[in-house]
C-alpha positions, 0 to 999 in steps of 0.5 A, a space after each residue: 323631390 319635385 313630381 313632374 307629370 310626364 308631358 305626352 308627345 301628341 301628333 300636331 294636325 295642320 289643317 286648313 279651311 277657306 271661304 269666299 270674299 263676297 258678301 252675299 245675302 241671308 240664306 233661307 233655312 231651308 233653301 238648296 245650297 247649290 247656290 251658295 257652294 257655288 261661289 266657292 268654286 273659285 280659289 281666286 275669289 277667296 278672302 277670309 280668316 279661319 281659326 282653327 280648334 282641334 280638341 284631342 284627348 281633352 287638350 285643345 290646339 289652335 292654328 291660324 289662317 288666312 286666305 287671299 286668292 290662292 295664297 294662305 298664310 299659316 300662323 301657329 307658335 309664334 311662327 308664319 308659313 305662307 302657301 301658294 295653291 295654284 299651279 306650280 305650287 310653292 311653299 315659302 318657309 320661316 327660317 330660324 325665326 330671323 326674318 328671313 324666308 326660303 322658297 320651295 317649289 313642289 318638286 323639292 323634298 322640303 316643300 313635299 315634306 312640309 305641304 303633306 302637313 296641310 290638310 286643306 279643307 276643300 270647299 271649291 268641292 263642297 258642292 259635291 257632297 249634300 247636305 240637310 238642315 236640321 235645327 239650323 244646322 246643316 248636316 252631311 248626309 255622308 259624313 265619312 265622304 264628305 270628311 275625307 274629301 272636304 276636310 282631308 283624309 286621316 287614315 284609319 279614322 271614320 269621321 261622324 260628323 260634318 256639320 256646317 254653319 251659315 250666316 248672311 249666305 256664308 259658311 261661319 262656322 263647320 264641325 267635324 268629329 272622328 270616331 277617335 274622340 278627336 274633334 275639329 272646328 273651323 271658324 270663318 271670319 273676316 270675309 273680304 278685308 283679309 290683305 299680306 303680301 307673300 315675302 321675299 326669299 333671302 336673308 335680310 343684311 345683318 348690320 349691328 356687331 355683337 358686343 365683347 362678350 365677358 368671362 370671369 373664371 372667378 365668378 364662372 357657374 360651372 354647373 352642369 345640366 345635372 347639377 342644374 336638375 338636381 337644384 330644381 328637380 330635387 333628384 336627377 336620375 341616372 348620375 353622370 358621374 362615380 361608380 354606379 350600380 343600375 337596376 336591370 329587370 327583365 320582363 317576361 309577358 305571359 305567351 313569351 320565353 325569355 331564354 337564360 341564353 338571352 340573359 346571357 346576351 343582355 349581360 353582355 350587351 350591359 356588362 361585356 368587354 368590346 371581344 364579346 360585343 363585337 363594339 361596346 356593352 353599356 358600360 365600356 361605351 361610357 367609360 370611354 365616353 367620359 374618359 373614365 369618369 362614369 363607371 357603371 354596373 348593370 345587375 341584370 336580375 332574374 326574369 321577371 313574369 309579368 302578371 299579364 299579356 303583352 297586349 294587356 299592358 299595352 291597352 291598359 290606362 286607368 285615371 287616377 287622382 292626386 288631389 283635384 288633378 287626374 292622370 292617366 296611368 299607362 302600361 309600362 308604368 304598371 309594369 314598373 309598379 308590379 317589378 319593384 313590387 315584386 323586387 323589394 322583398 328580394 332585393 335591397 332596392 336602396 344601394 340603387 340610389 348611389 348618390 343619396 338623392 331619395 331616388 332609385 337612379 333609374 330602372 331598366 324594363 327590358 321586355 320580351 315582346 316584339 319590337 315594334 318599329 312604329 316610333 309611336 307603338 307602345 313597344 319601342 324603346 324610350 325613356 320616361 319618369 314615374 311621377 306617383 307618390 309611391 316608394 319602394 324601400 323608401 325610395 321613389 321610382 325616378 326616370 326609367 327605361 322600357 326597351 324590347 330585348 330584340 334590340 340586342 340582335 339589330 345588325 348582328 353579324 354585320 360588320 363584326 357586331 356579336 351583340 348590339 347595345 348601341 339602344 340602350 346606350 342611347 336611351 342611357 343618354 336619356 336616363 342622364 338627362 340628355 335630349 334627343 337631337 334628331 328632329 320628332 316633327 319637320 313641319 315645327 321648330 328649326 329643321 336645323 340640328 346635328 345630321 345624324 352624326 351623334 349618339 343622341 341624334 341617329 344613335 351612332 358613334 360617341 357623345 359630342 362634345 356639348 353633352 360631355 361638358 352637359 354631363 361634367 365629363 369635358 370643361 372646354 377652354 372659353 376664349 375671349 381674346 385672339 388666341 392660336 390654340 392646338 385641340 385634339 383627342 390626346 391634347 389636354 384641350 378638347 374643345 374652345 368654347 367661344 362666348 356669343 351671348 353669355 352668361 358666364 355659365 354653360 346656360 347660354 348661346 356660344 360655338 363650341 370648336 373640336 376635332 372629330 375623329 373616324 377612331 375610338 367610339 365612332 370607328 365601328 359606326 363610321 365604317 358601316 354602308 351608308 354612314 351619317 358620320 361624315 361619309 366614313 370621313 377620317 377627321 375633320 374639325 366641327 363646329 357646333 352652335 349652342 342655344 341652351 339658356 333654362 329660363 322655364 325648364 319643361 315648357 314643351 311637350 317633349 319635356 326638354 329641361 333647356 328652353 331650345 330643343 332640336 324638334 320645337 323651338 324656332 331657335 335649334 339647341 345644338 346644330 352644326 355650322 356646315 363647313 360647305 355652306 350649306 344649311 340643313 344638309 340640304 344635297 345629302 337627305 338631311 345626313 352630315 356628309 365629309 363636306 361639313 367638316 372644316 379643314 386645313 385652310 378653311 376660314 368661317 367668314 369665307 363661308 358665312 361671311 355674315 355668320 349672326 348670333 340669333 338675334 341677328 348680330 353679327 360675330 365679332 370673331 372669326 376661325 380660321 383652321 390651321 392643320 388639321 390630322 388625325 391627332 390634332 388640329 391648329 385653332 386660331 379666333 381672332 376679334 374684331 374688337 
């Protein structure tokens, strides 16, 4: 089995620099530096390039500016932002990656959003602060005023140093350190010759057709995202499909009580029946999710103490070597390591490798500590894979759970819930080798996606029906010729899969057609106050674009296997095609509304009369919805060509 290393999720920090277009004459070592700083004063004179270096934990990340009076442009993966700093402020944003632009003014939410992640660096005030020289360079003589006013305030950080660096009467160069490790340099160039023009908002005109797209159900690669892991992975986690016994332990910290009245919860909540819930336990959730094809069995073992505190494990790291490389070992990996150690001359840890890929399917760490709802805190709940040499019963730890036993009491006693599984029901998604849909960072990739109507995005309702075909539970029906046809959730046809850009396989770009439904798995979510599941909406049809091409599996930092996600990528993995035109669901705060649901009458080109692929070519298709209820609804796609 191949070992990945687990790629750490690392805050990205947009920070900007600024300098002057004039050039001016040589500065004396040690002459005051009123004069100079002076000249910085005036935004309208800036005109110059800084290249930025941030160096966090040994890894470096850089970012690209420049500088034309009071407009910046921002240049980083691949993609470019513009800023305007004078008054109003506006703040012009890349969409898709298509070309084309959208304009935010300061009183919008998009434009807060995003100008939040520009940290300026404030040299029209520089002059305020003093400096002195030393060895050539010149020192703030208040570091810590001087960073957080000069270079932007990061709470709960003290910066150490700011040190600056002149030539020819003009700053070249300035570095600044925090006390975290974290160190940042600006470098200043191209001082007068900087020129763009800021773009036009709007959609550049498609002109060019997508060509008829080819299916062969002969030669079609049906394989599916785990047959797609096991082939390069050589194991794949949690199986998606079978009779399957899971590994649940757990964790008591030393201080903490884990109750056999919370043993008894978390045997519901993985184990219980839809009365003893009060919705669905683990199991149930994926029996009816994969229409019966995933059974799974939790063997909830007896606690494991923990030779440690919670806060031991949570500030503990060690480096450790494979070979030349270092890694970094964390706290839940230790107590995944001292678990299965301590389980393996109780247990038979090898009936927990169901499909006999040397692999421990994946284990459950629930641990007794508070739950701390900082998405980044240590004890939050998430999914991650151990990737050391290290074997119990022969097997190799794979993908893993660590998830606080508090979660089982979220909402309880709201409407009707006994005990709350829906945590572990989405980290399972993980553990088969879902993504998250929801989007880490708005400031990079797409800012498209699902609107929080789906398990994997806001962890409510069922699986869409791209993780159902991902995971071998659904085949859609692919549809390549003018056709009517009748989807439902009682029909045999679940959903049409319609080629953009194929490959004949699941691996490609292509809309995905179904009808979603208040009942079944999203009848307990889509009646709770203040719903992202359509407004509580009783059915609607979605439609779903796909980008899910695997050219270099693993490639962020997210460790996405597809090459798209719904955080980084200027291309979305999965995003709804919004039946009210809207994009990003703009007037409902980023939530999936009833609005975005197609219904009877409903026409994609009266929409989106100019509806591309992503590289701009335009559909040769069009959908238009026949009647649509609460059992089915009338599907019919025409070609042009």
């Amino acid at each position: 089995m191949k070992k990945f290393k687990c790629l750490a999720i690392v805050l990205a920090f947009c920070t900007m620099a600024a300098g002057l277009s004039a050039c001016f004459g040589f500065l004396p070592k040690n002459a005051d530096l009123s004069a100079m700083f002076a000249k910085y004063a005036d935004r309208s004179d800036w005109n110059f390039a800084v290249e930025l270096e941030l160096i966090s934990e040994g890894n470096l990340y850089t970012e690209y500016y420049e500088y034309l009076g009071e407009n910046v442009s921002q240049t980083y993966e691949s993609k470019t932002d513009y800023y305007s700093l004078g008054e109003p402020l506006y703040y012009y944003y890349m969409d898709n990656g298509d070309g084309s632009y959208s304009k935010y003014d300061e009183n919008t939410n998009e434009f807060e959003e995003a100008f939040s992640y520009a940290n300026i660096v404030n040299l029209d005030i520089i002059g305020q602060h003093s400096f002195k020289e030393d060895g050539g360079v010149y020192k703030a003589n208040d570091p810590v005023s001087t960073g957080n006013d000069v270079i932007g305030v990061y709470t709960g950080h003290t910066w150490n140093a700011v040190n600056l660096y002149i030539e020819q009467d003009t700053i070249v160069k300035i570095i600044a350190t925090m006390d975290d490790g974290y160190i940042f340099r600006f470098g200043f160039s191209k001082y007068g010759s900087v020129n763009f023009t800021l773009p036009t908002p709007g959609t550049p005109v498609p002109k060019e057709v997508m060509e008829k797209q080819n299916y062969d159900p002969y030669t079609f690669d049906s394989n599916n995202l785990q047959d797609k892991r096991l082939a390069y992975e050589g194991a794949i986690g949690l199986p998606s499909t079978g009779n399957i016994n899971a590994l649940v332990i757990p964790v008591q910290f030393k201080g903490d009580l884990i109750t056999q009245n919370d043993l008894k919860k978390l045997d519901t909540a993985f184990n219980g029946t839809e009365e003893a819930t009060g919705w669905e336990s683990v199991k149930t959730y994926y029996q009816k999710a994969s229409y019966g094809k995933l059974n799974l069995s939790f063997d909830i073992q007896p606690v494991y103490q923990a030779k440690s505190t919670a806060n031991y494990y949570e500030t503990f790291k060690e480096i450790y070597y494979e070979g030349d490389e270092a890694f970094k070992k964390t706290g839940e990996e230790l107590i995944l390591e001292e678990a299965l150690s301590y389980y393996e001359s109780r247990l038979d840890l090898t009936k927990y490798d169901s499909n006999g890929d040397n692999a421990i399917d994946a284990v459950y760490l629930i641990y007794s500590a508070p739950v701390d709802y900082d998405a980044d805190s240590f004890y939050w709940a998430y999914v991650t894979w151990y990737y050391q040499q290290k074997q119990w019963d022969g097997k190799d730890a794979f993908f893993y759970l660590f998830a606080g036993i508090d979660f089982m009491d979220e909402d309880v006693g709201s409407n009707g819930m006994k005990v709350n599984a829906s945590t572990y029901i989405h980290e399972t998604g993980h553990l088969l080798g879902l993504d998250d849909y929801y989007d880490y960072d708005t400031k990079n990739g797409c800012n498209e996606g699902l609107g929080g109507a789906d398990m994997m995005d806001y962890t409510v309702g069922d699986h869409n029906v791209y993780s159902k075909i991902m995971l071998g539970w659904l085949k859609p029906e692919i549809v390549t010729t003018t056709s009517t046809f009748t989807i439902g959730n009682t029909q045999e046809i679940k959903t049409l899969l319609i080629p953009l850009n194929f490959d004949n396989s699941y691996f490609c770009e292509y809309l995905l057609v179904d009808l979603y439904t208040n009942d079944g798995l999203n009848e307990k979510h889509s009646q709770m106050p203040d719903t992202v599941l359509y407004d509580g909406a009783q059915y609607g049809v979605r439609i779903y674009h796909v980008s899910s091409s695997v050219n270099n599996p693993f490639s962020d930092k997210y460790g996405s296997f597809t090459d798209n996600n719904n955080s980084l990528t200027k291309i979305p993995l999965l995003k709804l095609v919004e039946a009210d035109g809207e994009k990003r669901f703009a007037s409902t705060g980023g939530n999936a509304s009833a609005s975005d649901l197609w219904t009877t009458g409903d026409r994609l080109s009266s929409v989106f009369p100019e509806y591309t692929r992503h590289d701009r070519k335009l559909l040769n298709f069009d959908i238009s919805i026949g009647g649509v209820t609460q059992s089915s609804a009338i599907i019919t796609v025409t070609f042009k060509n």
